[in-house]
DSSP file (Angstrom, degrees, kcal/mol; ACC not computed):
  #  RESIDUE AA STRUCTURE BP1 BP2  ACC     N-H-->O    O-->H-N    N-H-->O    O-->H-N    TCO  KAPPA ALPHA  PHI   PSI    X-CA   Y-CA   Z-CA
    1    1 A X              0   0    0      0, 0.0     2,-0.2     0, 0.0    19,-0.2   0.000 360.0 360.0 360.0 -49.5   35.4  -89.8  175.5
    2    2 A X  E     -A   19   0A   0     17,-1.9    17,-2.8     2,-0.0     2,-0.3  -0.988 360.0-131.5-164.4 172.8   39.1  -90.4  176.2
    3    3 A X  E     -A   18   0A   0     -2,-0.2     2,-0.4    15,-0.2    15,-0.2  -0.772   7.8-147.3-134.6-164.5   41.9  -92.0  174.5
    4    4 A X  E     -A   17   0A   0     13,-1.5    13,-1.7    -2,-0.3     2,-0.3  -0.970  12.7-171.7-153.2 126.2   44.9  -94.7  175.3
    5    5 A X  E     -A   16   0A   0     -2,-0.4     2,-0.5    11,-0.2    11,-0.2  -0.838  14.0-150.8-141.3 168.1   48.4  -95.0  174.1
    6    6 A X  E     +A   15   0A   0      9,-2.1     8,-2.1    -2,-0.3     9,-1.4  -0.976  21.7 175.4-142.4 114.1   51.2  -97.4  174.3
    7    7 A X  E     -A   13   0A   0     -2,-0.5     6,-0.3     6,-0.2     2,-0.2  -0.572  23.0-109.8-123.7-172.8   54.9  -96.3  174.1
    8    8 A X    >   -     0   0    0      4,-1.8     3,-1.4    -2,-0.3     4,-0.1  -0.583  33.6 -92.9-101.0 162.4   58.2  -97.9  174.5
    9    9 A X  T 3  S+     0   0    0      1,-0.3    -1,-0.1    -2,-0.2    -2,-0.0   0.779 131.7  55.0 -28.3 -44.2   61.2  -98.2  177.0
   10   10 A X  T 3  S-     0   0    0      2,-0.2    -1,-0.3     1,-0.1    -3,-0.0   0.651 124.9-109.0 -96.5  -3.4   62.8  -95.4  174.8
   11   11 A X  S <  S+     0   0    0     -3,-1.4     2,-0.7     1,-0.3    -2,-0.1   0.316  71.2 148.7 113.9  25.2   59.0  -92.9  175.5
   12   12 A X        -     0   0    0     -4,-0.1    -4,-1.8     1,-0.1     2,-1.0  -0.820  57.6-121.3 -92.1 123.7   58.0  -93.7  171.4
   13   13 A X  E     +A    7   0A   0     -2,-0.7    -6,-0.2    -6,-0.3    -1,-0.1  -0.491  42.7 169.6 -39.8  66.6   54.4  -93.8  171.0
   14   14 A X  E     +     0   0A   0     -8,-2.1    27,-1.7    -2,-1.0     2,-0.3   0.664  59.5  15.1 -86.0 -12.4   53.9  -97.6  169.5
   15   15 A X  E     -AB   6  40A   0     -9,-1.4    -9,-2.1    25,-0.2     2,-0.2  -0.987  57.4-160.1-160.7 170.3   50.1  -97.9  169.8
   16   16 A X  E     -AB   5  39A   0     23,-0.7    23,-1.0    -2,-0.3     2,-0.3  -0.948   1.7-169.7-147.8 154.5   46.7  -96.1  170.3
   17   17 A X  E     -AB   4  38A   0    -13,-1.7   -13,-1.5    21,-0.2     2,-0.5  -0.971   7.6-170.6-139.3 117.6   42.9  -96.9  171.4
   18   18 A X  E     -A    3   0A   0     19,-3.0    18,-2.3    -2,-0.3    19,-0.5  -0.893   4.3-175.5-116.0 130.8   40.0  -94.5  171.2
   19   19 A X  E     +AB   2  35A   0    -17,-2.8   -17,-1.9    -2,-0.5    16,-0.2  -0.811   3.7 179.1-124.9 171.2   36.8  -95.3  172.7
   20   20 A X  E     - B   0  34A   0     14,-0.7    14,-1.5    -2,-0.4     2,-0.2  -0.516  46.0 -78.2-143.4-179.8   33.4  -93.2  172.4
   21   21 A X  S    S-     0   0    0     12,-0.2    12,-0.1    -2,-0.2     2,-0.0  -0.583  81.4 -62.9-104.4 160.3   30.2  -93.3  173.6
   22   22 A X        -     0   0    0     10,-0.4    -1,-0.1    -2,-0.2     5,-0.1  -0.119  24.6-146.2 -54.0 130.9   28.1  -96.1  171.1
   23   23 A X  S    S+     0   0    0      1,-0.1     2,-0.2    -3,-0.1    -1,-0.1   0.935  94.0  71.1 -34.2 -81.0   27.3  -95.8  166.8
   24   24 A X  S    S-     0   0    0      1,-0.1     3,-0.5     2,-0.1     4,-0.4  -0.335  78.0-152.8 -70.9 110.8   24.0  -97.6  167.9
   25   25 A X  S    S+     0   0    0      1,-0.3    -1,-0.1    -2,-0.2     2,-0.1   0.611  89.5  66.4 -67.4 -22.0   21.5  -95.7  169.8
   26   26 A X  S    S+     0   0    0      1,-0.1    -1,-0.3     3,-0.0    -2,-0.1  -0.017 103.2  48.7 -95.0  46.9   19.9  -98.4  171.6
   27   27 A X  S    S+     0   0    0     -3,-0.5     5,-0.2    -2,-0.1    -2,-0.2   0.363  83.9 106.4 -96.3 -76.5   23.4  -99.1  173.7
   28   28 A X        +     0   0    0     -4,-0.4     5,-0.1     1,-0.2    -7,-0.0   0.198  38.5 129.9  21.7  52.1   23.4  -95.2  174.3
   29   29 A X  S    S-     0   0    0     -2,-0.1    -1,-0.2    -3,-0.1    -3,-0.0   0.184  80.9 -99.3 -91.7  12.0   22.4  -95.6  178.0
   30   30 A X  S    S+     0   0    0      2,-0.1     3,-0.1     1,-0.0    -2,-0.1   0.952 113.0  51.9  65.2  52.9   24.9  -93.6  179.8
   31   31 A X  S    S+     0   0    0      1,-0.3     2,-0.3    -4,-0.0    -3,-0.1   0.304  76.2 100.3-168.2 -35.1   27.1  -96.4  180.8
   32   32 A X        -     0   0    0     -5,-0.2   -10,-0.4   -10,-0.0     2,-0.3  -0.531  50.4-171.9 -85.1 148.4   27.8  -98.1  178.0
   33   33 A X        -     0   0    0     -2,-0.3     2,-0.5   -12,-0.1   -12,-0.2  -0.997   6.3-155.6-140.8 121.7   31.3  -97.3  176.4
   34   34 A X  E     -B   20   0A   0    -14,-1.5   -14,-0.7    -2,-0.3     2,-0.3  -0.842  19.8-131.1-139.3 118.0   32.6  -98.6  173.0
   35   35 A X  E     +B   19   0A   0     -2,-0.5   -16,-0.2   -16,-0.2     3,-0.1  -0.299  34.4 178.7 -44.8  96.7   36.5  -99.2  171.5
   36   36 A X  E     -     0   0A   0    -18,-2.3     2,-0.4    -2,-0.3    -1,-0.2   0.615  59.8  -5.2 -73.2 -11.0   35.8  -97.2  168.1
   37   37 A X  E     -     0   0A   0    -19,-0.5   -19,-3.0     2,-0.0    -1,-0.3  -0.954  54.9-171.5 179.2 135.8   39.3  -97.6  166.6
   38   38 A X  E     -B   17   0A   0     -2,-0.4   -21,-0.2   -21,-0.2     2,-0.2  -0.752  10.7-175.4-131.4 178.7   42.8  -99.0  167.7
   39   39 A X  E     +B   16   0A   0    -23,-1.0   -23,-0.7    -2,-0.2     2,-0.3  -0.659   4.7 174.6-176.3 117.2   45.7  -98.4  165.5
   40   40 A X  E     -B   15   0A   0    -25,-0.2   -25,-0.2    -2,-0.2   -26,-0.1  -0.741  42.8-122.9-128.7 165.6   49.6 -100.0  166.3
   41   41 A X  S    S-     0   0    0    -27,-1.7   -26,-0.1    -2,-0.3   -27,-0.0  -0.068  73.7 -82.1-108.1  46.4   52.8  -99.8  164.0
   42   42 A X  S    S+     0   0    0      1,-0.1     3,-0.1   -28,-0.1   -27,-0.1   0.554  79.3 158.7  81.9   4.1   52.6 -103.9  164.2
   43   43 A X    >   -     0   0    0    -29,-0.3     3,-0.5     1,-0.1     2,-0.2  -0.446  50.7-104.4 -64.9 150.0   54.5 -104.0  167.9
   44   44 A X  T 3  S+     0   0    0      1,-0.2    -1,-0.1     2,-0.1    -2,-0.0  -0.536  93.9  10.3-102.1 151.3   53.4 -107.5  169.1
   45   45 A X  T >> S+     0   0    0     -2,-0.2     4,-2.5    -3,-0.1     3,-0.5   0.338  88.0 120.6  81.9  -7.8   50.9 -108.0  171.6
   46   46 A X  H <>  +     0   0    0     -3,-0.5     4,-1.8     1,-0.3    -2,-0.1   0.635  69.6  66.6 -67.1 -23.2   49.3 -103.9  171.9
   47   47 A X  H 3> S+     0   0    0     -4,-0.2     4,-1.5     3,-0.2    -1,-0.3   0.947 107.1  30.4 -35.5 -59.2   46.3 -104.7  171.0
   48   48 A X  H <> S+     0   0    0     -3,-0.5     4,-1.3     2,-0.2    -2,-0.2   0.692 116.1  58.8 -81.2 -17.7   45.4 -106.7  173.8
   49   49 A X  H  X S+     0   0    0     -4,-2.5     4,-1.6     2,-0.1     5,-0.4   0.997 111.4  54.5 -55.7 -51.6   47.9 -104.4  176.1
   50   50 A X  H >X S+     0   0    0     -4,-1.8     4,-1.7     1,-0.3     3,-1.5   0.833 112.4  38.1 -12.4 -93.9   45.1 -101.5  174.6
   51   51 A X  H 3X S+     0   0    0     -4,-1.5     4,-1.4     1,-0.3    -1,-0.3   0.644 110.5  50.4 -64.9  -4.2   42.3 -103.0  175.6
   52   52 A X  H 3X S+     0   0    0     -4,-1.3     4,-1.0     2,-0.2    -1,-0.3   0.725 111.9  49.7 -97.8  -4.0   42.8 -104.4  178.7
   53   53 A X  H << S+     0   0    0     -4,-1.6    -2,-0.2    -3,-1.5    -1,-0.2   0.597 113.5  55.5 -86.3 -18.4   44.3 -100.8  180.1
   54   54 A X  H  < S+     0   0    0     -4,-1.7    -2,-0.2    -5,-0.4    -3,-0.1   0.931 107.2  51.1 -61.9 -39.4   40.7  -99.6  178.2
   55   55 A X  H  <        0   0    0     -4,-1.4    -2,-0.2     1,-0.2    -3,-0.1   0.824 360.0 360.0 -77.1 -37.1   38.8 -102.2  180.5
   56   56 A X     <        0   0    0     -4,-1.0    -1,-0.2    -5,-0.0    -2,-0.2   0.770 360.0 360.0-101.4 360.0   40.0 -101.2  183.5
């Protein structure tokens, strides 16, 4: 569906989020939204920057 990235002061591209519609069909309602795959080069704390720019 869409994706989310996390860069630095200098504009470098330190972290990523992609989220999708659900694996498991019985979530599959047309609403539900699910973080398949995050991926950082260790920068601390982009995970949770990741999801919480996902959440809103």
């Amino acid at each position: 569906m869409f994706c989310v990235g996390a860069a630095d002061d200098a504009g470098v591209l330190r972290a990523v989020a992609m989220v999708s519609l659900p694996v498991a069909r019985m979530y599959d309602n047309g609403q539900t939204l699910e973080v398949t795959r995050t991926s950082t080069d260790g920068v601390r704390n982009a995970n949770s920057l990741l999801y919480g720019a996902v959440w809103r």
